[in-house]
C-alpha distance (Angstrom), angle and dihedral (degrees) to the residues before:
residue distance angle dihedral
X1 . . .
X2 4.07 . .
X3 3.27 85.6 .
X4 3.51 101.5 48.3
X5 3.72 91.4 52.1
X6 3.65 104.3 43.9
X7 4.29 75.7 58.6
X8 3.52 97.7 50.8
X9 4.25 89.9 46.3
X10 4.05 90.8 50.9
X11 3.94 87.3 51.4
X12 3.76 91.5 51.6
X13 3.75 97.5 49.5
X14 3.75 89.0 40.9
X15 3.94 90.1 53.1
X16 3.93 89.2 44.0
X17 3.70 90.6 54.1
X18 3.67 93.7 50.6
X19 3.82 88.0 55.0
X20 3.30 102.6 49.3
X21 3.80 93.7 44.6
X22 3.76 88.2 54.7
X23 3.91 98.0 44.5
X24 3.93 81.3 57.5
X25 3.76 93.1 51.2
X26 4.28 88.0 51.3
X27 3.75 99.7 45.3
X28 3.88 94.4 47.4
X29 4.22 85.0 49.5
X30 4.01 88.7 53.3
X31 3.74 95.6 53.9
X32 3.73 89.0 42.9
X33 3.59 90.4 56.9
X34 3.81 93.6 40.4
X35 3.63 87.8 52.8
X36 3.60 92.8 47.6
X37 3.75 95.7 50.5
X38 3.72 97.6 43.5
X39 4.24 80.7 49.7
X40 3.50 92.3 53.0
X41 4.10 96.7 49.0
X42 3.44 96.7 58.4
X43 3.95 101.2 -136.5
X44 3.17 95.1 115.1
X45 3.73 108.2 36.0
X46 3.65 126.2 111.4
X47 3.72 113.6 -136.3
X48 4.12 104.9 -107.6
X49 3.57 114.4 -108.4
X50 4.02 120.3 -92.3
X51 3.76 84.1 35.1
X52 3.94 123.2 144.6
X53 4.03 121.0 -141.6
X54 3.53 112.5 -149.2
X55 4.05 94.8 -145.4
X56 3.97 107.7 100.3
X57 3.61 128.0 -138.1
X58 3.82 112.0 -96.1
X59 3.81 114.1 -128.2
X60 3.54 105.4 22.3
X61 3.83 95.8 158.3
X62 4.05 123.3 -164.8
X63 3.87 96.1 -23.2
X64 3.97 89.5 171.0
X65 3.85 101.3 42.2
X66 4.08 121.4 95.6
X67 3.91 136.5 -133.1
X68 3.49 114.5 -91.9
X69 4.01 113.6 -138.1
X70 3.80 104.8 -101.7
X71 4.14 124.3 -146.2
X72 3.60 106.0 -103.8
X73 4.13 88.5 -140.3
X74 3.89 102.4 55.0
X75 3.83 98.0 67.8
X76 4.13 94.2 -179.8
X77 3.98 117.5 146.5
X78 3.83 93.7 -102.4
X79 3.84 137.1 121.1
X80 3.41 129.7 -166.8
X81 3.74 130.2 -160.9
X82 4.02 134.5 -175.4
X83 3.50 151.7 -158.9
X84 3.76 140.4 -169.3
X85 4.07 111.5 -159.6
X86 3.88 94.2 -169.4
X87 3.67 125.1 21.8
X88 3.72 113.6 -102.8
X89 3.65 113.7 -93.8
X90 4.22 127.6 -151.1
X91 3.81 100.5 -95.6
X92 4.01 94.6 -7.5
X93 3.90 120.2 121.1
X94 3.94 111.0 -121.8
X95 3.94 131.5 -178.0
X96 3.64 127.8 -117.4
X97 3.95 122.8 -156.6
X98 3.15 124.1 -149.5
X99 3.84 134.1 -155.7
X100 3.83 115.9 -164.5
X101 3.57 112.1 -170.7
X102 4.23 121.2 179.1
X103 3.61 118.2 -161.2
X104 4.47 88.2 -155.9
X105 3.48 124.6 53.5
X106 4.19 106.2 -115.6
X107 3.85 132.3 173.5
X108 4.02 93.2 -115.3
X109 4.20 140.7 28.0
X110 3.91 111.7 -151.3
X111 3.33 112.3 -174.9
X112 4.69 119.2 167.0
X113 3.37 121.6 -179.5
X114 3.63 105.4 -129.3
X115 4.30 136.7 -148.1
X116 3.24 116.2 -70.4
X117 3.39 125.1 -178.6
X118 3.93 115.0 -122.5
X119 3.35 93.5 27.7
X120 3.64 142.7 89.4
X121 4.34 120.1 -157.2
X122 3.13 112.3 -146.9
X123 4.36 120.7 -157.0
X124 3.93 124.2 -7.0
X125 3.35 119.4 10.2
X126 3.66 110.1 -173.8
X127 3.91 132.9 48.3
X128 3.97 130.7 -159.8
X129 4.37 123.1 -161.7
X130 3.68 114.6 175.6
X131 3.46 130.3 -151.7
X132 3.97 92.8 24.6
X133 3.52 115.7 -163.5
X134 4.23 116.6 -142.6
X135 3.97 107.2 -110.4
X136 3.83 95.6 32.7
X137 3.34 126.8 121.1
X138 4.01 120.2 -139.2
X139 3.57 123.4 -163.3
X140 3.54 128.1 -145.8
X141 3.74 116.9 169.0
X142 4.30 125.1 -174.8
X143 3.90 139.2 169.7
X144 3.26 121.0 -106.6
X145 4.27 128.8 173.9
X146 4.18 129.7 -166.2
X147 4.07 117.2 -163.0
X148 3.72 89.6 -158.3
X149 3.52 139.4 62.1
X150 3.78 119.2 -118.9
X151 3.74 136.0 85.5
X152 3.82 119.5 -80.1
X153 3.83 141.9 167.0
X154 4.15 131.6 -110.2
X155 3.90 109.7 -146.0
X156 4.04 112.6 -137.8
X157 3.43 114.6 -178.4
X158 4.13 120.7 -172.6
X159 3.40 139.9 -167.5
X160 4.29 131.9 -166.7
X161 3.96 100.1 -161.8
X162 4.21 126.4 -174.6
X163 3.53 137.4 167.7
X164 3.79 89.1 -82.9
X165 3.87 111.4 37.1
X166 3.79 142.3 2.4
X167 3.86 122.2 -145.0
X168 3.84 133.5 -176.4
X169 3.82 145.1 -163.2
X170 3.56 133.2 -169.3
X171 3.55 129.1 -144.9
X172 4.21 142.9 -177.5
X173 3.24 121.6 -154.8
X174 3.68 112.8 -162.4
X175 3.89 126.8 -127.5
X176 3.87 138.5 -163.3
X177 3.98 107.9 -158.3
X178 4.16 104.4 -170.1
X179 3.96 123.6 -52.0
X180 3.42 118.2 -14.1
X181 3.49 115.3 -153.1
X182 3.81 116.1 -109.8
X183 4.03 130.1 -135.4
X184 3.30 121.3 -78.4
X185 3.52 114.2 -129.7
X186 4.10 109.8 -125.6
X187 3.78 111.6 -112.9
X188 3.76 125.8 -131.0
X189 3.34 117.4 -95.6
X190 4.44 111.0 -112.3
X191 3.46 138.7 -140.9
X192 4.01 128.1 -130.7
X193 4.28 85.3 -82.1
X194 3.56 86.2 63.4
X195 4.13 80.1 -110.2
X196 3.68 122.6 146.3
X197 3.95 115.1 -106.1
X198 3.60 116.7 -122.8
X199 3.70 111.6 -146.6
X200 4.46 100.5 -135.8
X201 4.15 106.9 -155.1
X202 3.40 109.2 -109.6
X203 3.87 120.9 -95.7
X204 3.52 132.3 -141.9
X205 4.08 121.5 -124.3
């Protein structure tokens, strides 16, 4: 009977054993699978690092455009930036854009292209936008040509205008029209040889 017993309480533990060791072997498959499925969904999932999106910042404004040099005695809340497509050729039209940003809300945008000296503007000159809203840029965009090489400046003047006040700024944006020519170094002076002439510091007696 001891015998028999002590047999029957091996089987039990043996059988026991079995099941527990095989209840471990199902619940790690179910979160495997869980994990797998919730992997393969996407939900969850960080993108990896390095990645890309394809969805584009809204808003980007004029990314490629420059700051035009501002007067420092018109103070108005107005920004101006520019572009050149094409570099400016000798005796070639080219276009200038224009990027008028206001920093107030106003019922009107002036903006004139001014004289300036070396160069010739060709077609309109002047632009209107009402009801201007602060933070949005306004493009303007005109022809102008240069017949000689150098570097020279295109006047903009601005102006936000409402019911109560009218302000102004005045800008130059700077162009390069072909080659300029560069400096010519000075050349030492020579003596009768054709020699340079070396300049000796003077000594005292």
């Amino acid at each position: 009977m001891n015998k028999w017993m002590r047999g029957l309480a091996a089987v039990v533990v043996v059988g026991a054993m079995t099941t527990a060791c095989g209840g471990g072997d199902d619940e790690t498959a179910t979160k495997a699978d869980k994990a797998a499925q919730v992997k393969s969904s996407g939900s969850s999932e960080k993108p990896a690092a390095g990645t890309v999106g394809t969805v584009k910042p809204a808003n980007q404004g004029p990314g490629t455009m420059a700051a035009a040099v501002a007067d420092a005695k018109t103070t108005a809340p107005i920004d101006l930036m520019y572009d050149l497509p094409t570099k400016p050729e000798v005796g070639q039209s080219f276009t200038v854009e224009l990027a008028v940003k206001p920093r107030l809300p106003s019922d009107a945008l002036d903006v004139e292209i001014g004289e300036s000296p070396g160069v010739v503007i060709e077609g309109e000159r002047v632009s209107r936008f009402l009801n201007v809203e602060a933070g949005t840029p306004y493009k303007f965009t005109f022809r102008a040509r240069g017949d000689t090489p150098g570097l020279y400046y295109i006047a903009v003047i601005t102006k936000l205008s409402t019911q109560v006040e009218s302000e102004g700024r005045a800008f130059s944006v700077p162009v390069v029209i072909g080659t300029p020519p560069t400096a010519q170094k000075t050349e030492p002076q020579k003596d009768a040889s054709g020699q340079p002439v070396q300049s000796m510091p003077a000594r005292e007696n």
